[in-house]
N, C-alpha and C positions, 0 to 999 in steps of 0.2 A: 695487168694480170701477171702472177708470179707463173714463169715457167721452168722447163726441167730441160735440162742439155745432157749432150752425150756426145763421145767420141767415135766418129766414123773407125769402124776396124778395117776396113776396103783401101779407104783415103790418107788413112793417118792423120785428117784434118776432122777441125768442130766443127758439129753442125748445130744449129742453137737454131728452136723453134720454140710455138706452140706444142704443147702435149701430146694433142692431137697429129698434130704435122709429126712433130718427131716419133709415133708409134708408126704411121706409115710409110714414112721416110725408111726407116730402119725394117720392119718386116721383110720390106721388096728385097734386100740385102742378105736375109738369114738362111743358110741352109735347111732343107728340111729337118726337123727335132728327132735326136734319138730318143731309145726311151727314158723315161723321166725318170730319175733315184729318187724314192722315197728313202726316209731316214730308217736305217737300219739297230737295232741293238748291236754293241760290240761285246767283246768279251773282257773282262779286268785288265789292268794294265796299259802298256806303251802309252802314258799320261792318261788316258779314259778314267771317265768314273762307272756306272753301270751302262748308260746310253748313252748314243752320240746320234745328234738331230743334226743331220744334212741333207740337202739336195745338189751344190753343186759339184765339179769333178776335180776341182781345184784348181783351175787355171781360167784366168779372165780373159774376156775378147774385149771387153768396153769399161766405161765407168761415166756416174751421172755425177750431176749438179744441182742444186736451186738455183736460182738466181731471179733477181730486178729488171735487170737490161745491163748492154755492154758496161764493164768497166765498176758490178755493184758486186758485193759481199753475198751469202747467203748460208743459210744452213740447212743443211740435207737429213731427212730421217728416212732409212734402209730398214727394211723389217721383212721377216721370213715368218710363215706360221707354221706352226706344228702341230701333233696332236700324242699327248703322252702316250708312250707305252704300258701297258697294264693298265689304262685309265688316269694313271696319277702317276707324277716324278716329281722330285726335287731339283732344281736347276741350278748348279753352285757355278757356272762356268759357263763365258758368252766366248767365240772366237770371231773376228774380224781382219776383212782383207780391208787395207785403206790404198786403193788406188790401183787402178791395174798394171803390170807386169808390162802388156805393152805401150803404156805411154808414162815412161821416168819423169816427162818434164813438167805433169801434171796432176802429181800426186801433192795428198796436204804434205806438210812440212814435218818431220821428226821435233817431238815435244809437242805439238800441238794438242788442244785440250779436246782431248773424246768425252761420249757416255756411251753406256751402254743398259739393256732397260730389258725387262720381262714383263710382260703386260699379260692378264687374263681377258678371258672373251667370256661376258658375263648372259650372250644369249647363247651362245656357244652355234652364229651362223659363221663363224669361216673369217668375217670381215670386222677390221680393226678399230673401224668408226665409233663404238663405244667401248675400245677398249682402258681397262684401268691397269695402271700401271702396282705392280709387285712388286716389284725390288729393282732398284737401279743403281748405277757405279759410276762414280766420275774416272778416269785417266788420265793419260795422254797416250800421245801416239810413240810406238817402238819400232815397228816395224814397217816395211808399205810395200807395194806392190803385191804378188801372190801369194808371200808368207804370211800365216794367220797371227796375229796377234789374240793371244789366251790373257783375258780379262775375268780375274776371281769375282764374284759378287762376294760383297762385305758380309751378307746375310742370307743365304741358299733360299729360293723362291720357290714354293710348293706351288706346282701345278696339277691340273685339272685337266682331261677332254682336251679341246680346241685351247692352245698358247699363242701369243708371240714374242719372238726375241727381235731385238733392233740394235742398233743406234744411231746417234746424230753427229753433227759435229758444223761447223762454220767451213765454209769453201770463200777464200780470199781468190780475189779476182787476176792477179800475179803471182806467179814464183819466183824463186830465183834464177831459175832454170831458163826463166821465158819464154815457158809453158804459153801458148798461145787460149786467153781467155781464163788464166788459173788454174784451181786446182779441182779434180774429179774426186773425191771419196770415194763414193760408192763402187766397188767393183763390181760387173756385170760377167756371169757366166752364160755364155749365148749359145754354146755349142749343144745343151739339152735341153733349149728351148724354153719357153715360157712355160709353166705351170700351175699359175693361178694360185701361187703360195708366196709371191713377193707382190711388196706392196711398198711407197712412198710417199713423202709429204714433206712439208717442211716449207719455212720464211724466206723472205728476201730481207735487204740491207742497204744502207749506202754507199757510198763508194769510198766511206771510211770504217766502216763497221756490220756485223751482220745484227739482224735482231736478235730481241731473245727467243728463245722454242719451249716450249713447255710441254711435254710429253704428255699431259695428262689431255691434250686438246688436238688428238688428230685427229678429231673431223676437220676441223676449222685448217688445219695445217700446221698447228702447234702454232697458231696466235693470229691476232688479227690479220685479213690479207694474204694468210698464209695459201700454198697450195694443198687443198684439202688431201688425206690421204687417197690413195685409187693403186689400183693392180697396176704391176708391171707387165706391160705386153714385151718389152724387150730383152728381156733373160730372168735371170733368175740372181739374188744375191747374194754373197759370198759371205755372208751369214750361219754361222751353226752355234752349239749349246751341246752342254752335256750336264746329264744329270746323275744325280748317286740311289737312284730309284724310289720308290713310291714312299708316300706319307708315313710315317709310322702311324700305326692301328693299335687301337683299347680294343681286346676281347675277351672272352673267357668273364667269370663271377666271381665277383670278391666275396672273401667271408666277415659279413660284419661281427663284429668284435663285442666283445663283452661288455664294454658300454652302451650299444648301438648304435654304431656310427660305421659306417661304411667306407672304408679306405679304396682310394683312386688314386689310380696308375697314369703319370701322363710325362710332359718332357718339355726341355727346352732347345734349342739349337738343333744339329743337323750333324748326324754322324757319319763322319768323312773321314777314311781310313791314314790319308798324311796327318791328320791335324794330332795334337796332344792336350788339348781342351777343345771345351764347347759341346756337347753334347752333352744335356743333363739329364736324367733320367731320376722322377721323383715318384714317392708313395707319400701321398696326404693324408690326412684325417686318423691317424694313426694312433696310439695311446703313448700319451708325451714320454720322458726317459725311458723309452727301452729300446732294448740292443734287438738289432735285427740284420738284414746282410740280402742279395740280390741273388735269385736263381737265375741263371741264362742258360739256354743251351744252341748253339751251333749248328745250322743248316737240320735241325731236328724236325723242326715245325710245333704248331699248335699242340696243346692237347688241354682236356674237360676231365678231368680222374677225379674222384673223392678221395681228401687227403688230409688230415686232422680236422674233421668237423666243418672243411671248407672244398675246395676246389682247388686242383693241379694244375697250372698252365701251362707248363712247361714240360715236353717230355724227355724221359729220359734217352741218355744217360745227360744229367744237370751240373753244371758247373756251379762254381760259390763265386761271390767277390768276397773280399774282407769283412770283419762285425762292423757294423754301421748302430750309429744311438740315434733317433727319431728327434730329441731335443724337444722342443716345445717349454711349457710354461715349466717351472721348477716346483719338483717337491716339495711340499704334501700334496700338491697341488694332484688332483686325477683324472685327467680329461684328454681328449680326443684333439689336442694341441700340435701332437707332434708329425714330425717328416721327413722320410728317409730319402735322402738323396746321394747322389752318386757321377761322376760326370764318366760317363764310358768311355768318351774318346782320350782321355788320362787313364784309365783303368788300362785301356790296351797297352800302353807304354810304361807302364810301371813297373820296377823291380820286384815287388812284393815285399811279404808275403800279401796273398797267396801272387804265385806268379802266372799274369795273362797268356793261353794258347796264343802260338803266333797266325791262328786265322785270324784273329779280333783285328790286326793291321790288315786284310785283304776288303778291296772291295767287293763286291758282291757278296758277302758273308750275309745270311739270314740272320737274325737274332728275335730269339724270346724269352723274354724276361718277365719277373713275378719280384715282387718284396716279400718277406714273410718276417717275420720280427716276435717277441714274445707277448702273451697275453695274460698274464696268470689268473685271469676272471674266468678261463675257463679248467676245469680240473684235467689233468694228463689223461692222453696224451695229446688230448686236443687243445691245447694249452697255447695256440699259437696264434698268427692275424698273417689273414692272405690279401694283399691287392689282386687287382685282376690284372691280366696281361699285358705287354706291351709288344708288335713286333713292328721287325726294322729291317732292310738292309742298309746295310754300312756301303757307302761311295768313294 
């Protein structure tokens, strides 16, 4: 049976048990729990995007293992849950401790190959057993002991309700160090107690290699044999995430257009106030070559006004981007082909014309935006085509 090890903080020595053994082992040991931190929203800035998901204080008392038996390989998966703010975030950003602070000689090795992973909870109970994995990042390791190492996700991971963030990695059974019994990843924070928000899993190995883990299989342990995932009764993980705030939202009424076709507002990528691409913001269904351009306005909010024969989404006072052409099939051609697009997070950093306010680079900035472009099927001065809304905060 795969078990899980952990380093006495009393003894300075390993203690390697049963799962079981080692949760009561270690209890008898723990000071009574202060109160628990639930993860707070921060405010922009000092590296943050809109929120920041943590529980522990930032300094570790322990750190765990998988393992086979003396002298085998194994891989550990560490996972914290959370539950969005507002209901929904976007998660561009995992941070991890690898090893604890108080034992050097048993942390993984600098360069070592990490992941790190966002999973959804598709019944949304709390527990990870059916969870599916989001978005995930390969590494390696930079830093270790209580300094966090900040892992970008390649692709920001839209979450929901009830999340979890993790990772995994291979614990080799020596160091150089001569770390007695290898190497710990996981840090444990012990001093606020357990809270029924960490959870682990993860394979054993030979005693030349670990198996593989496949995240997509923690019940089973991430693979045959594995140790199935289960709550940490020993602290809590040094595990957090930040997100650049909720899903962008379609709302507001398009006005369909003088052929009738209904143009929709929708996006790609994930607007994040460092970047200079990747955030695309499109208007479909459009009427092919014509010139059109983007209304946004600025921590304004929503608005429903009647506005050339359609609908306002945007209230004032409204900003422009540049003229934008819809493209689509080419003339004579007359149809509902074309589509205005726009990448925002390049729009912020452009020189112009026209030239971007400097909130467009803050995160937490709101944004609402609308397409409007020309229609001439309708007679002035209604003569226009509205998509419906799009809003955003930028991270």
């Amino acid at each position: 049976m795969k078990t899980y090890a952990l380093l006495s903080m009393t003894a300075l020595t390993l203690t390697l048990a049963t799962s079981a053994q080692a949760q009561t082992a270690q209890a008898t040991a723990l000071a009574p729990a202060s109160s628990l931190r639930a993860w707070t929203p921060v405010q922009p800035g000092a590296g943050y995007n809109v929120n920041s998901y943590s529980y522990d204080d930032g300094a570790s008392e322990n750190a765990q293992k998988v393992w086979s038996g003396p002298g085998t390989w194994g891989q550990i998966c560490w996972i914290n849950q959370f539950t969005a703010t507002g209901g929904a975030d976007t998660i561009t950003k995992v941070e991890v401790a690898f090893g604890s602070g108080l034992f050097p000689n048993n942390r993984p090795q600098i360069g070592a190959v990490c992941n790190v992973a966002v999973w959804s909870d598709p019944n949304q109970d709390g527990q990870p057993m059916d969870a599916v994995v989001i978005q995930q990042q390969a590494s390696t390791v930079t830093v270790l002991g209580d300094a966090f190492q900040t892992i970008n996700l390649g692709t920001p991971a839209p979450v929901s309700g009830i999340f979890f963030v993790g990772a995994w990695m291979a614990n080799a059974p020596t160091t150089p160090q001569g770390g007695t019994n290898g190497e710990y990843p996981a840090a444990l924070d012990q001093t606020v107690g357990p809270n029924n928000m960490s959870w682990l899993c993860g394979v054993g190995g030979t005693t030349t290699l670990p198996n593989a883990f496949d995240p997509n299989q923690l019940a089973t342990g991430g693979g045959p044999g594995g140790l199935p995932v289960q709550l940490s009764t020993l602290g809590i993980f040094m595990v957090r995430a930040e997100g650049s705030g909720s899903t962008p939202t379609v709302y507001c009424v398009a006005k369909v257009n003088s052929l009738g076709c209904t143009p929709t507002i929708g996006f790609t990528g994930a607007p994040i106030a460092a970047n200079t691409s990747g955030f695309t913001v499109k208007g479909s269904n459009v009427r092919n070559v014509k010139s059109g351009l983007l209304f946004y306005g600025t921590n304004t909010g929503q608005a429903a006004v009647p506005f050339t024969g359609g609908t306002l989404c945007v209230k004032t006072p409204i900003k422009r981007t540049q003229s934008l052409n819809s493209g689509g099939n080419p003339l004579p051609a007359n149809d509902c082909s074309g589509v205005y697009s726009i990448d925002m997070n390049a729009f912020a950093y452009q020189a112009g014309p026209p030239v971007p306010p400097a909130i467009l680079q803050v995160p937490g900035t709101q944004m609402n935006v609308q397409f409007w472009g020309r229609d001439q099927g309708f007679a002035p001065p209604n003569n226009t085509t509205l998509t419906d809304g799009l809003q955003y905060i930028i991270g």
